[in-house]
N, C-alpha and C positions, 0 to 999 in steps of 0.2 A: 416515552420510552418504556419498554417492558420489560416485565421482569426476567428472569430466567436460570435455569436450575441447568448448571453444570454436570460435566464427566456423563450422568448416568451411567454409571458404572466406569466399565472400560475405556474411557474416553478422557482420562484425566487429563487435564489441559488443553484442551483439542474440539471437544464435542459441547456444544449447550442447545437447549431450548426454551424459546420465547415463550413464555406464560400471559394472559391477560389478565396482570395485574400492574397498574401502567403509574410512573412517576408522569405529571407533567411542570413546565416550567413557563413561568411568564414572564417577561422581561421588559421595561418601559428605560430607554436612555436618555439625556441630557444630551445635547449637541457639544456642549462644551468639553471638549479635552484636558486632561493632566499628563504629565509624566511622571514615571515611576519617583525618579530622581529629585521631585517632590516632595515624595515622605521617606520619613526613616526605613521604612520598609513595606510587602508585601500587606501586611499584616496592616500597617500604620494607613495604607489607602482603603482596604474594607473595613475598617471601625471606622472612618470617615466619612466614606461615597458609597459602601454597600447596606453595611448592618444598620442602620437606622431607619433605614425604608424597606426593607426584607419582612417578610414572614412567610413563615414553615407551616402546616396543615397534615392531615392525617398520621401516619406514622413518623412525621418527621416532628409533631407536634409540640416534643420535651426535647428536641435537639440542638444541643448549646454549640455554636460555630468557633465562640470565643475560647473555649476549652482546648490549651496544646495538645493533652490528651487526647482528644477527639476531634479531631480536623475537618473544617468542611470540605467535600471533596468536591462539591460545585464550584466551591470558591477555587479551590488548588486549581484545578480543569479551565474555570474559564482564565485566570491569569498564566497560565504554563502555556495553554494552546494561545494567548495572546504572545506571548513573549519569544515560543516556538517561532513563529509564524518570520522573525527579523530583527534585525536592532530597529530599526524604524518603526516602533511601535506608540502607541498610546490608549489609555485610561478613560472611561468615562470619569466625569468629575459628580455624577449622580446616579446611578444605578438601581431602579427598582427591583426588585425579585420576589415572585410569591412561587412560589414551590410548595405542590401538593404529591404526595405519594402514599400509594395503596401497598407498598412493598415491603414487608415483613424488615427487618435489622438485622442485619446480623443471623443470620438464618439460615445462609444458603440461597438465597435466592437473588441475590444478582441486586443487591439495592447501591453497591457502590458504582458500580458499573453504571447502573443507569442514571446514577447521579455526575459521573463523567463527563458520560456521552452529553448529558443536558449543560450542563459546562460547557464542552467545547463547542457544543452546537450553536449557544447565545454566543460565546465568542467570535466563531466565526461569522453571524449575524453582524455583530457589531465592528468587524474587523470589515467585512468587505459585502454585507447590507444580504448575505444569504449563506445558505452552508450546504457542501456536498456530504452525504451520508458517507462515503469513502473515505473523504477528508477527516470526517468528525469520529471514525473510525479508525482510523493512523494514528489520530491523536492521540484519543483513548487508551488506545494499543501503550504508546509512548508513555502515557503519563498515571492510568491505573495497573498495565502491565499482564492483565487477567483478560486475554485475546479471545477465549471464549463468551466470556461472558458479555462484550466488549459486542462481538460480532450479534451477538443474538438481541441483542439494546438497539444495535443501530441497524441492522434487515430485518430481525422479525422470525421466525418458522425456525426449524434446526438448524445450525450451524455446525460446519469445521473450520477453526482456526488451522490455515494450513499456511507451510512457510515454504514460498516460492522465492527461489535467490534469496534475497536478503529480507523481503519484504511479508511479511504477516498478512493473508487474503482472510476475511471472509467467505465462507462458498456455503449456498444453501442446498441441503440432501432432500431426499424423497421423505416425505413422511406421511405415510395412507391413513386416507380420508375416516379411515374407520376406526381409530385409534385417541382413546381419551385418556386424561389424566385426571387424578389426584393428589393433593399437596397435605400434609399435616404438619403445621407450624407449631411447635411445644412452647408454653409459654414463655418458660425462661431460653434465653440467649444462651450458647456455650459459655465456659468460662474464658476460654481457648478461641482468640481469632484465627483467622485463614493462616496468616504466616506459621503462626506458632502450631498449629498442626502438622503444617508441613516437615517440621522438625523430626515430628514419628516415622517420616516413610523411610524408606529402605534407601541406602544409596546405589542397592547394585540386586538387580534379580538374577538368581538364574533362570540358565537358560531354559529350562520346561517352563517357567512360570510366565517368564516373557510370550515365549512359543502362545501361552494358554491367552494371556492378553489381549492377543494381538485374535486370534483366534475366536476370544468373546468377542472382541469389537466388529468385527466380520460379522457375525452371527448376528448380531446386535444391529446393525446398520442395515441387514437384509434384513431381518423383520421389522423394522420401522418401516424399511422401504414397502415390504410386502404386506403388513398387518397379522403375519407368521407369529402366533402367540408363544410356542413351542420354541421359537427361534428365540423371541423379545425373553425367557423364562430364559433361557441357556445363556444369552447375551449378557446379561445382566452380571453372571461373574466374571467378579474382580481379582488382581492379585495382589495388586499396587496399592491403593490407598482406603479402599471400603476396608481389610480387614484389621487394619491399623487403629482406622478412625472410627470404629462401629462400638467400641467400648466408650466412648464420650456418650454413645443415647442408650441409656438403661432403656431394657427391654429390647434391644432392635431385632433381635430371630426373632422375639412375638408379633413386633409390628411387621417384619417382614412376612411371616405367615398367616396371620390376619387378613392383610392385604388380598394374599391368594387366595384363603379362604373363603372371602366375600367376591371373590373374581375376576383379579388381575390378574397379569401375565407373571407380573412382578412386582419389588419393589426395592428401591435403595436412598442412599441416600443424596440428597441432593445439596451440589457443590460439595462444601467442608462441613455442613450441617448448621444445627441440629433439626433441619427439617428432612423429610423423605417423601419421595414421590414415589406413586406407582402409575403404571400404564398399562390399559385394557379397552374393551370394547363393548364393554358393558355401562349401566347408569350408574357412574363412579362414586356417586352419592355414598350409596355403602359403604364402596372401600376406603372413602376419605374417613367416613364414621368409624371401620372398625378398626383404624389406625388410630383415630382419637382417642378409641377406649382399650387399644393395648398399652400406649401411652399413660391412660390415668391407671391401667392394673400395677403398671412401675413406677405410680408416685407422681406424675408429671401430667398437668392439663396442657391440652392442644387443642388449637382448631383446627378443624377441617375445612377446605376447600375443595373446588372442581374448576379450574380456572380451565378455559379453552386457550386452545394455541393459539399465539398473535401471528398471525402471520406476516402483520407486518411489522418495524420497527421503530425507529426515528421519525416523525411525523410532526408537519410543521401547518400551525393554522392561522 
């Protein structure tokens, strides 16, 4: 599963793209079945049949599952989409999991998401011996609730979460071939997760601002489509939630003019942060650098990245 960096701008809730920075998940079952109604609870089956044969790797290395505080979301994902699925359900009685992920924390970049989709995907694995990306995609939707992010994990390349009747689609957009990105991950996490930001926004625009939203997003979608850098620069404003959330990253007008400085179209931020991405056409090497070091001029280490677009998603070996 891959990673991927929400909204860009204008597209708040709606728009993400796959990055190649990829969770993956391994899974080995027991034949043998439990029922829930087994143990005292959820919780009481993975300290049993999950966590003692589990382990976590790369970013997920210091990651406590046991912590209420901090819930695994693999675990929440595969037991919901089991449970979703009918009352006729059952439990492995032995569960191996090694789970490795290259995905930043908390960052903006799409690490619960794809630790969902990989949930539901072994779920439905072990539910019915295969899993449809659609499917593993519904779930997601259902049970992380973040349909962009959600959609770009489980296809790959740009997405709109778009809501057709009742149902939440995935749909993949144009995005020209001549079009690179950069990521700068600042060391430290927000203090602020995704919910708790959302708090900040606005409950009602007017109507110019709206007008102006909907109007970047336009803009913004044709230069992806086209590789329009003029377009990608204009697109990129926000009314909605960049200028709310841009006081969480000290320095962000620097990093944002850095970015262009060294050669992007643009740059903002990605998802709820505290990372930002830019997009150009150029060897974005630079402008992942010179985002790193407007970053350190405000106090704060970052890595840079140049992660290429995944184009594709959910991938089963």
């Amino acid at each position: 599963m891959p990673a991927s960096s929400a909204n860009l701008g204008p597209g708040f809730d709606c728009l993400a793209l796959a990055l190649e920075l990829r969770l993956t998940a391994e899974a080995v079952w027991s034949p043998e079945r439990v029922k829930l109604n087994d143990f005292d609870s959820p919780l009481a089956w993975w300290a049993k049949c999950v966590a003692p044969f589990r382990s976590y790797s790369g970013t997920l290395v210091d990651f406590d599952d046991e912590l209420i505080e901090k819930p695994n979301l693999f675990a929440v994902a595969f037991f919901k989409a089991i449970v979703n699925a009918g009352p006729d359900y059952s439990l492995p009685a032995r569960l191996e999991a090694r789970i490795h992920s290259d995905i930043p924390i908390g960052q903006g970049l799409g690490s619960s998401a794809a630790a969902v989709v990989a949930g539901a995907a072994i779920a439905e694995s072990w539910r019915v011996g295969r899993f449809d990306p659609e499917g593993v995609f519904q779930a997601a939707v259902e049970i992380e609730g973040h349909a962009d992010n959600a959609a770009a994990a489980s296809f790959g390349g740009l997405q709109a979460a778009l809501l057709q009747g009742r149902k939440t689609r995935g749909r993949a957009l144009p995005w020209h071939s001549s079009l690179r990105v950069a990521v700068c991950v600042p060391a430290e996490t927000l203090k602020e997760n995704t919910s708790a930001t959302r708090r900040w926004l606005p409950e009602n625009l007017k109507r110019a601002e709206a007008v102006s939203n909907q109007r970047s997003l336009l803009t913004l979608l044709y230069g992806l489509e086209t590789g329009d850098g003029d377009a990608i620069a204009a697109g990129f404003e926000d009314r909605l939630h960049v200028p709310h959330r841009k006081a969480m990253i000290a320095g962000y007008e620097d990093i944002v003019g850095s970015a262009r400085e060294a050669g992007a179209f643009g740059a903002t931020i990605s998802g709820a942060g505290g990372s930002m991405i830019a997009i150009g056409n150029v060897n974005m090497t630079g402008v992942a650098k010179a985002m790193a070091e407007a970053y350190k001029r405000h106090g704060m280490e970052a890595r840079a990245l140049t992660p290429d677009v995944a184009r594709h998603g959910l991938r089963a070996e």
